[in-house]
C-alpha positions as a Markdown table, in Angstrom:
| # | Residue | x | y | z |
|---|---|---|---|---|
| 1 | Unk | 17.6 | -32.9 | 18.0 |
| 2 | Unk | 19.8 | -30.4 | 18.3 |
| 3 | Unk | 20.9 | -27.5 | 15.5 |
| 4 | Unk | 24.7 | -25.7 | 15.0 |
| 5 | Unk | 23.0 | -22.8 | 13.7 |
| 6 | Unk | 19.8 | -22.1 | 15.0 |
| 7 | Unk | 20.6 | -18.0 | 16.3 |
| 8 | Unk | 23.1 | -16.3 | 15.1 |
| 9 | Unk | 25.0 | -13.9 | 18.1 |
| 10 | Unk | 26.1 | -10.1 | 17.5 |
| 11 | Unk | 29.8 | -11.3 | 16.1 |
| 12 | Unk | 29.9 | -12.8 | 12.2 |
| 13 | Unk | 31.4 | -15.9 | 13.9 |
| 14 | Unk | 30.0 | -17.2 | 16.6 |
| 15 | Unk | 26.5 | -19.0 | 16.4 |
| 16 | Unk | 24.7 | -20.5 | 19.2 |
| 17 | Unk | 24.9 | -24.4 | 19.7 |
| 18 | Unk | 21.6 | -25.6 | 21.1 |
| 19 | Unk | 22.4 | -28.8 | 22.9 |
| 20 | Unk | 19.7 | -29.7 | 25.3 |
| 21 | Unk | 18.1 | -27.3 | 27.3 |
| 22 | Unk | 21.3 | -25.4 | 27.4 |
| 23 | Unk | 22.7 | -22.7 | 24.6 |
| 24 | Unk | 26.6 | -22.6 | 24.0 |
| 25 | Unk | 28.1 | -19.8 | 22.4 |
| 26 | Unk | 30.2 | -21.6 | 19.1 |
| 27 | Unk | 32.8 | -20.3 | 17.2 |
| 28 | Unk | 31.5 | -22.2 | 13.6 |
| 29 | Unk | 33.1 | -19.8 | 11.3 |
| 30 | Unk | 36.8 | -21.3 | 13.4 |
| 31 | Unk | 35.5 | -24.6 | 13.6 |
| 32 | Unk | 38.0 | -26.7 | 12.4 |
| 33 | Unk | 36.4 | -29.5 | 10.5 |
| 34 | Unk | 37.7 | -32.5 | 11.4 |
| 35 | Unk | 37.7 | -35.7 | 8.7 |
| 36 | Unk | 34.4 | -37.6 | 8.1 |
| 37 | Unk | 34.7 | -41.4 | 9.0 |
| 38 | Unk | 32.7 | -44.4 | 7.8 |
| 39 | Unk | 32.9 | -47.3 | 9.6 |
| 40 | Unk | 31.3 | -50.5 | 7.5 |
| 41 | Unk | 30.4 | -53.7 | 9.6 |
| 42 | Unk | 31.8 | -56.9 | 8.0 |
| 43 | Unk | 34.7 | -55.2 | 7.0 |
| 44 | Unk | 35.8 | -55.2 | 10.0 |
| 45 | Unk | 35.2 | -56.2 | 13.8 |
| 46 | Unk | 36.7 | -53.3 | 15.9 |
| 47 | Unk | 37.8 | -50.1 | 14.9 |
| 48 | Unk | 39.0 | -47.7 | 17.7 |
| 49 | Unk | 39.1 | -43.3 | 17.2 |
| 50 | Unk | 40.8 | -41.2 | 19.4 |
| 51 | Unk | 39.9 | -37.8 | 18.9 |
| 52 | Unk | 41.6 | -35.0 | 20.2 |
| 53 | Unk | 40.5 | -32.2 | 17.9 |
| 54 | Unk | 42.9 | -29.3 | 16.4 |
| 55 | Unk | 42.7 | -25.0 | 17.6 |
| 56 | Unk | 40.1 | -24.1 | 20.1 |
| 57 | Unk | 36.9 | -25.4 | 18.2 |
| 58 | Unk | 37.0 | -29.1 | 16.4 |
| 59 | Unk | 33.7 | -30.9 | 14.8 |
| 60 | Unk | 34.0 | -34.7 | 13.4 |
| 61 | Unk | 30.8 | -36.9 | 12.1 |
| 62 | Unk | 31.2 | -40.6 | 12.1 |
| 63 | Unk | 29.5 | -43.1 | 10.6 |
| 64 | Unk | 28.6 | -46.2 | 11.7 |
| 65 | Unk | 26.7 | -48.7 | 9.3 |
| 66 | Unk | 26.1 | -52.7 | 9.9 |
| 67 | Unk | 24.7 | -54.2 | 7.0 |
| 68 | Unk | 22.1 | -57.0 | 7.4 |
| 69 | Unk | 23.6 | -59.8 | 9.6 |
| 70 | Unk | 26.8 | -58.3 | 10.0 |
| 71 | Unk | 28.4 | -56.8 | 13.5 |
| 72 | Unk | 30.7 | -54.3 | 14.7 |
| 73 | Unk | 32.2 | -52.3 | 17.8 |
| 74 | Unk | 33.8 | -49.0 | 17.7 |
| 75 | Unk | 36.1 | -47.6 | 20.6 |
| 76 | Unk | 35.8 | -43.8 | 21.0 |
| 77 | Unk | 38.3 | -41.6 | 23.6 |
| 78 | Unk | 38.1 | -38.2 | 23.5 |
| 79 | Unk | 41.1 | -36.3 | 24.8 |
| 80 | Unk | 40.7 | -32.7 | 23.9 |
| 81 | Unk | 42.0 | -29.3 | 25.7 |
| 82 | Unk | 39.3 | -27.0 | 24.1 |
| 83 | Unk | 35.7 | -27.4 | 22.6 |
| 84 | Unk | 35.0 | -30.6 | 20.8 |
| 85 | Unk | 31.7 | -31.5 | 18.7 |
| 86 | Unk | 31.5 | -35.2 | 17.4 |
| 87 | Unk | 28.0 | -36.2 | 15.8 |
| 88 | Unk | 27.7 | -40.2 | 15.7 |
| 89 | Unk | 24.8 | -41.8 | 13.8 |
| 90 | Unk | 24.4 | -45.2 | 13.6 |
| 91 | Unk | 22.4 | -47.3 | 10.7 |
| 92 | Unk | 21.6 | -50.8 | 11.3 |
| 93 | Unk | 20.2 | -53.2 | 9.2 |
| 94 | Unk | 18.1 | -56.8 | 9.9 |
| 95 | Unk | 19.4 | -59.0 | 12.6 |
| 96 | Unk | 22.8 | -56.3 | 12.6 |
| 97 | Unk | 24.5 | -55.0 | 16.4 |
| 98 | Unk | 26.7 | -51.7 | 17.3 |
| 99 | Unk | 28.8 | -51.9 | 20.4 |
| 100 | Unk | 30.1 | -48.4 | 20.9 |
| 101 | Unk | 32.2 | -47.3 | 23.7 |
| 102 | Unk | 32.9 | -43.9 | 24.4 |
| 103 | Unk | 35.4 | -42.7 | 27.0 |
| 104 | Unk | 36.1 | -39.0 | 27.9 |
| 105 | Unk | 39.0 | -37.9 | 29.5 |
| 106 | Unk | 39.6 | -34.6 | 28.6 |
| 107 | Unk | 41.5 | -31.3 | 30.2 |
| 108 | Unk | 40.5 | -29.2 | 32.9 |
| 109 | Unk | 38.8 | -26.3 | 30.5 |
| 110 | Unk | 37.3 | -28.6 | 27.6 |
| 111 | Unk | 34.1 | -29.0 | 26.7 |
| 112 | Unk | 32.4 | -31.9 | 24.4 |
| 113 | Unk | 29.3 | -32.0 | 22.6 |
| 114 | Unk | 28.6 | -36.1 | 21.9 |
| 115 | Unk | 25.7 | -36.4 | 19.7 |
| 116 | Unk | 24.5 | -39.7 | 18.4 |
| 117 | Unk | 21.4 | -41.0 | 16.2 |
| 118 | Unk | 20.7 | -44.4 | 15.4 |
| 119 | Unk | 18.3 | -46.2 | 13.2 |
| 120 | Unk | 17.4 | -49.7 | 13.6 |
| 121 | Unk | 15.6 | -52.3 | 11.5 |
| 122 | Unk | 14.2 | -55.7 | 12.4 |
| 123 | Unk | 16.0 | -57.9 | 14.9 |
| 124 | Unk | 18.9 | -55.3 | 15.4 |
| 125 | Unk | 20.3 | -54.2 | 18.5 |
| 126 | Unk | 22.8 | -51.4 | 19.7 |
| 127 | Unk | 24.7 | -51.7 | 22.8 |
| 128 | Unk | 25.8 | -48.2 | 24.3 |
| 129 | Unk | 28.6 | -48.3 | 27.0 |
| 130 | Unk | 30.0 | -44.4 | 27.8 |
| 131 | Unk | 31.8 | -43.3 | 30.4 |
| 132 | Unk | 32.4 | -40.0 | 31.7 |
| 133 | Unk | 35.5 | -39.0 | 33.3 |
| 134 | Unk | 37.2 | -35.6 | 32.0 |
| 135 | Unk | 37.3 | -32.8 | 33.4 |
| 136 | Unk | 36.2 | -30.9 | 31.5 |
| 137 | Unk | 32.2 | -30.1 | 30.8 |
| 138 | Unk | 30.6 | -33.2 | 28.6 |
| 139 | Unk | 27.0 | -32.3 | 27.0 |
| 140 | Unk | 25.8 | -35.5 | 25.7 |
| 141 | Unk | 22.7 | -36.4 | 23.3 |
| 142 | Unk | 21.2 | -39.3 | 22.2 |
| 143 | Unk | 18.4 | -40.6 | 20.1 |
| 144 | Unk | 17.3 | -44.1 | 18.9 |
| 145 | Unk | 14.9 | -44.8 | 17.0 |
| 146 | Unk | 14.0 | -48.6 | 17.4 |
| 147 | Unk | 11.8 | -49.1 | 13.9 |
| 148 | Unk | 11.6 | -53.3 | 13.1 |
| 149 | Unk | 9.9 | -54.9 | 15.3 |
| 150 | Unk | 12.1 | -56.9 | 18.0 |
| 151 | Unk | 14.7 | -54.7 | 17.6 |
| 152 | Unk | 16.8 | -53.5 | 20.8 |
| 153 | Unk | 19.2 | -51.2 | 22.4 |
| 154 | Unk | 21.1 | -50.8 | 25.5 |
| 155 | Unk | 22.7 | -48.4 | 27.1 |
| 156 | Unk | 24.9 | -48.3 | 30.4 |
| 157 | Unk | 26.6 | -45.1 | 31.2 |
| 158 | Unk | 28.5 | -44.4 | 34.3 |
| 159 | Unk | 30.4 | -41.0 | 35.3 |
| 160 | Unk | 32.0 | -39.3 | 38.0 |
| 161 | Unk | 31.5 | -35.5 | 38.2 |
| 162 | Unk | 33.7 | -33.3 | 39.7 |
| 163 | Unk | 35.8 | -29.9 | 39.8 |
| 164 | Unk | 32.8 | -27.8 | 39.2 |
| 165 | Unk | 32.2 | -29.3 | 36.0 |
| 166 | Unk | 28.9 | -30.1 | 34.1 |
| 167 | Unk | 27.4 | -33.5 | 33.0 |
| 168 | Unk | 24.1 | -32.8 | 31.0 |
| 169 | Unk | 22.9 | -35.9 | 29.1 |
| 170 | Unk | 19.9 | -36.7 | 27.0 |
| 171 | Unk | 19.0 | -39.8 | 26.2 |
| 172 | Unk | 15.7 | -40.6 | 23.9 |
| 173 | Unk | 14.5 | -44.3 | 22.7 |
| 174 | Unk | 11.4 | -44.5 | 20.3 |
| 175 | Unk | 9.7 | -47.6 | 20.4 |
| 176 | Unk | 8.1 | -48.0 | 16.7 |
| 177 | Unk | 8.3 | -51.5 | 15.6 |
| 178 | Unk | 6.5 | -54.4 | 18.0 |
| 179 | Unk | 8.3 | -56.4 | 20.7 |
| 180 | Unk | 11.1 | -53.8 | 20.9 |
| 181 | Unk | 12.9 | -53.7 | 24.2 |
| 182 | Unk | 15.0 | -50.8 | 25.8 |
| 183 | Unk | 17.3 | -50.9 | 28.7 |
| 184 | Unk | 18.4 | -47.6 | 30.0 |
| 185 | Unk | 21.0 | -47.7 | 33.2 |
| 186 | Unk | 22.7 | -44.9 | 34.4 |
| 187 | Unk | 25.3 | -44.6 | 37.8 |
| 188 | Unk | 27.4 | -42.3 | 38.9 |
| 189 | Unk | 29.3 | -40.0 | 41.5 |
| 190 | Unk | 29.3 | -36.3 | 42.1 |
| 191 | Unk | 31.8 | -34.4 | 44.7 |
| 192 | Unk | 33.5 | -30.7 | 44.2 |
| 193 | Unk | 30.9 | -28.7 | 43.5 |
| 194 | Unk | 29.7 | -30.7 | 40.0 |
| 195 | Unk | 26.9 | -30.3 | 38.3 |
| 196 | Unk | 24.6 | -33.3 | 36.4 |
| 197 | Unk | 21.4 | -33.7 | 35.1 |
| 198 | Unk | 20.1 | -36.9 | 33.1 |
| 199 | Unk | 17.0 | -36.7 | 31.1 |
| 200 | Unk | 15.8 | -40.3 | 30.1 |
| 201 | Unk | 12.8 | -40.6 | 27.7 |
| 202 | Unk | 10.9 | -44.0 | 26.7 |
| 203 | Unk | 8.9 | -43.5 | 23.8 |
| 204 | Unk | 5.9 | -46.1 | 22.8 |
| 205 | Unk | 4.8 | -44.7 | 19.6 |
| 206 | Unk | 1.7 | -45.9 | 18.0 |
| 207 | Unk | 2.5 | -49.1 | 16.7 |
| 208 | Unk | 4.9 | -50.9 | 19.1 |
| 209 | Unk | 2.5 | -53.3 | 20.6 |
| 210 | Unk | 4.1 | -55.3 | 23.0 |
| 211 | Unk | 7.5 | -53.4 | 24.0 |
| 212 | Unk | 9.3 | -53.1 | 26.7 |
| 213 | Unk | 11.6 | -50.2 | 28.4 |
| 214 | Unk | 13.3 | -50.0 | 31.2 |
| 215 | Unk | 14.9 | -46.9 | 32.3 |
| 216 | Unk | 17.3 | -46.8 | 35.9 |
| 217 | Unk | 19.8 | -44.3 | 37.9 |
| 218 | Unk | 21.7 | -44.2 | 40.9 |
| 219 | Unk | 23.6 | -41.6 | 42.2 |
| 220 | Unk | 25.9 | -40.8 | 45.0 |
| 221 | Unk | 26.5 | -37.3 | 46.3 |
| 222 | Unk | 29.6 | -36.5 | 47.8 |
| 223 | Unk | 29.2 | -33.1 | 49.0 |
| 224 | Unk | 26.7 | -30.3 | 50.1 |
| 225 | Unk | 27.5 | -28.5 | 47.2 |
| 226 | Unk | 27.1 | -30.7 | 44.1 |
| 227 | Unk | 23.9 | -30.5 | 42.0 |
| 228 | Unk | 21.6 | -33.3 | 40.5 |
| 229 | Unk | 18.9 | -33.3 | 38.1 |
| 230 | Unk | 17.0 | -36.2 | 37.7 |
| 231 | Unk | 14.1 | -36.1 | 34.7 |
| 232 | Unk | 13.0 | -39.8 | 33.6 |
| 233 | Unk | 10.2 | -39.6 | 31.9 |
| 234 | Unk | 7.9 | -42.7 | 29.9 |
| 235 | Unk | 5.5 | -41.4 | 27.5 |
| 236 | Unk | 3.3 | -43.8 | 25.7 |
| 237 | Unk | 0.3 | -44.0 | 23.0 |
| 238 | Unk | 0.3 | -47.8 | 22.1 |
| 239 | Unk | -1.6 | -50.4 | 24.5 |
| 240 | Unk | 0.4 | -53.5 | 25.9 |
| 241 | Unk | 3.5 | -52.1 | 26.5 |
| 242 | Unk | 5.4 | -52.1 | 29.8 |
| 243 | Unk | 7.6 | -48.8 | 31.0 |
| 244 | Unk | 9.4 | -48.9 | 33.9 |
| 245 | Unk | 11.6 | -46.2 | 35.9 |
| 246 | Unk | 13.4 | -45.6 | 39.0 |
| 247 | Unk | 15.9 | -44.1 | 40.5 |
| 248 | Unk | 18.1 | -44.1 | 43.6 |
| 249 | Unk | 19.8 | -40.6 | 44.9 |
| 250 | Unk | 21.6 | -40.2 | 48.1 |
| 251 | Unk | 25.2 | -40.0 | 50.5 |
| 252 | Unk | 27.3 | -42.5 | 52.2 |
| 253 | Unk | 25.3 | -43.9 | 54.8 |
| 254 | Unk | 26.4 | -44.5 | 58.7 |
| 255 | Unk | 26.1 | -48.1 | 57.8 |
| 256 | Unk | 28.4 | -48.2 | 54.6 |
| 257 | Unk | 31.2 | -45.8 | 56.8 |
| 258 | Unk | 31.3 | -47.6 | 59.9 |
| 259 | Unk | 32.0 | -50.8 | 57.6 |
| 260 | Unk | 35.0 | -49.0 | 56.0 |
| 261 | Unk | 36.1 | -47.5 | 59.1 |
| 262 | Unk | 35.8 | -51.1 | 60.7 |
| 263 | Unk | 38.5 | -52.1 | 57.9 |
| 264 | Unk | 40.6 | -49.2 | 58.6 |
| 265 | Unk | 39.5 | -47.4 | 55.4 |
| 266 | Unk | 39.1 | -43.5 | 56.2 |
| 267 | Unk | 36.5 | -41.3 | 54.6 |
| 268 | Unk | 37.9 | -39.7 | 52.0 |
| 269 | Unk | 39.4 | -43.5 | 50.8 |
| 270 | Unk | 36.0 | -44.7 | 51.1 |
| 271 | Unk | 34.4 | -42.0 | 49.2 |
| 272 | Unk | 36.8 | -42.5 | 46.2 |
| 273 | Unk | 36.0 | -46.2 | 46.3 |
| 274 | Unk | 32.3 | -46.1 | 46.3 |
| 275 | Unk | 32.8 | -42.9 | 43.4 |
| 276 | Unk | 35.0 | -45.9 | 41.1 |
| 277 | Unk | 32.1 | -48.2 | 41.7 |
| 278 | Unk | 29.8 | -47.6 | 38.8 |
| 279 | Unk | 33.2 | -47.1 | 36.6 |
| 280 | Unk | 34.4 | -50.9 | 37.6 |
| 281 | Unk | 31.5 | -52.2 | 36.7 |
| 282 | Unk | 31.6 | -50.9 | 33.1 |
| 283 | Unk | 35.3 | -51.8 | 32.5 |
| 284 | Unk | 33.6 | -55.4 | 33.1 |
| 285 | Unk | 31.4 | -54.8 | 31.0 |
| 286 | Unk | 33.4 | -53.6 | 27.9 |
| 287 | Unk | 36.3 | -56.0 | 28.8 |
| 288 | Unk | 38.9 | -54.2 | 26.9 |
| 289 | Unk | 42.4 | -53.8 | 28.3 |
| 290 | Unk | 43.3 | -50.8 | 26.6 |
| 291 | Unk | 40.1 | -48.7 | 27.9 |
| 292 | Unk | 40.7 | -50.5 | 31.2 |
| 293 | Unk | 44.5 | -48.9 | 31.1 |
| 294 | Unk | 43.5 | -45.3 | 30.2 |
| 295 | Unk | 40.4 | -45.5 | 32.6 |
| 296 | Unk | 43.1 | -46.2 | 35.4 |
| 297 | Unk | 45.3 | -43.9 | 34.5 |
| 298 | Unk | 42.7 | -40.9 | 34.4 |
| 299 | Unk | 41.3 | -41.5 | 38.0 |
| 300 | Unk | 44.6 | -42.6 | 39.5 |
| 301 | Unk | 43.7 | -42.3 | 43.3 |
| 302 | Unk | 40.2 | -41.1 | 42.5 |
C-alpha cells in the first residue's frame, strides 16, 4: 500500500505521497489533521460524512467495524477546494456487510487521495459503490483482503473524467479463504482532454480453493485528446478457481448517432447522455435521494 512518508523532498515540510504509480509532492508538516471517526455496526444503520477538509492540505482516517452478524452503510462526499487525504479501513466480522458509497465532487484545482483497506472474515461481504465526478484530480486505492472462506465483496465504480483532470485508481482483491467471490465493475466517460487509468488485480492466494473473480470495464471516449489506461490483471497460485476479465474501450458509433439524430438529439446532447449513463445506473443502485440530489446538481447539463 501506499506510504505518507516514504522520501523526504529538499524543503523540511514537504514529503512525497506515493499513491500508485504516481509520487505527489505533500505538505505533511501543514497537514491539517482532521478528526478520527469510528463507525460501529449495530449501533447504527447509516451514517453519512461529508468531508470538506480545512487550509490547503487536510488528512481524516475512518473506521468502519461490523461486528459478527451485524450490518452497516456509510455515505461519504467529498467536497474539497484543495488537497484532501481520507484513509478508510474496514473490519468485518462472521456473516457482517459494509455498504460504502463514496461521491466526489470537488473544485476545479482539488485533489483527493481515497485510500481504503478492508479485512473480512467468514461469510462477510463488502459492497463498494464510488463515483467519480469532481473536478478536480481523484487518486484512488483499494485493497481487500477476503480471509474466511465464502466471504465476498463488490465493487461498482462509475466516473466521468473531464477538464484535463486525472482519474488514477487501484483496486486489489486477495482471495485467501475458499469459495470467496469478487465482482469488480468499472464504467465510465472521458472528454476534455482527461486522463484515467484503472488497475484491477484478482488475487488467488494459496488456499482459496474454489473462488471466483470477476473483474469488468467499459469506457467511452469522447475526444481525440483524452487518455486511457487500462491494466486488469488475474494472478493466481491455488487450483480450481475461476478469473475472469474484460474490457470494452471505444467512441460513439455511426449506429448509436444516427439513432439520436433520428430523435432530434444533436451530438454534443447525445454525448452528455451516453457520459451520465454509467452514473444512472449507480444512483439505482445506491437508491438514496440525497446522493441522487447532489449527483444532479454536480453534472447539471453534463
Amino acid at each position: 500500500m501506499t506510504e505518507m512518508t516514504i522520501n523526504k523532498l529538499p524543503s523540511k515540510t514537504w514529503y512525497w505521497l506515493h499513491v500508485n504509480e504516481t509520487k505527489l509532492p505533500w505538505d505533511k508538516e501543514h497537514t491539517t489533521e482532521l478528526p478520527e471517526e469510528t463507525v460501529t455496526a449495530g449501533s447504527t444503520e447509516e451514517v453519512r460524512f461529508s468531508i470538506t477538509g480545512e487550509g490547503r492540505y487536510s488528512s481524516k482516517k475512518i473506521h468502519i467495524i461490523a461486528p459478527a452478524g451485524k450490518q452497516v452503510t456509510v455515505f461519504m462526499d467529498y467536497q474539497t477546494e484543495e488537497k484532501l487525504a481520507v484513509r478508510t479501513s474496514l473490519s468485518v466480522e462472521e456473516h457482517a456487510r459494509v455498504r460504502l458509497v463514496q461521491l466526489q465532487h470537488t473544485a476545479e484545482n482539488s485533489l483527493v487521495y481515497n485510500q481504503i483497506e478492508g479485512e473480512c472474515a467468514k461469510n462477510a461481504r463488502v459492497e463498494l459503490v464510488q463515483i467519480y465526478l469532481g473536478k478536480g484530480d481523484i487518486y484512488s486505492d483499494t485493497t481487500i483482503n477476503l480471509n474466511g472462506d465464502a466471504s465476498t465483496f463488490r465493487s461498482d465504480i462509475g466516473y466521468i473524467g473531464q477538464h484535463t483532470h486525472i482519474i488514477d485508481m487501484n483496486e486489489v482483491v486477495n482471495h485467501y479463504g475458499k469459495h470467496t467471490e469478487s465482482e469488480i465493475n468499472v464504467g465510465g466517460a472521458l472528454r476534455d482532454g482527461a486522463k484515467k487509468i484503472f488497475r484491477g488485480t484478482i488475487d488467488f492466494k494459496t488456499g482459496s480453493s474454489d473462488s471466483v473473480g470477476n473483474e469488468l470495464e467499459n469506457v467511452l471516449m469522447l475526444g481525440d485528446d483524452v487518455e486511457n489506461k487500462t491494466v486488469p490483471v488475474i494472478l493466481c497460485s491455488e487450483e480450481n478457481v475461476v478469473g475472469n476479465h474484460g474490457a470494452t474501450i471505444g467512441e460513439l458509433d455511426e449506429d448509436t448517432m444516427f439513432y439520436f439524430a433520428s430523435r432530434g438529439i444533436d451530438k454534443e446532447h447525445a454525448e452528455n447522455i451516453m457520459a451520465r449513463a454509467n452514473i444512472d445506473r449507480l444512483k439505482g443502485i445506491i437508491k438514496d435521494d440525497s446522493f441522487a440530489r447532489m449527483i444532479d446538481e454536480e453534472l447539471g447539463e453534463v
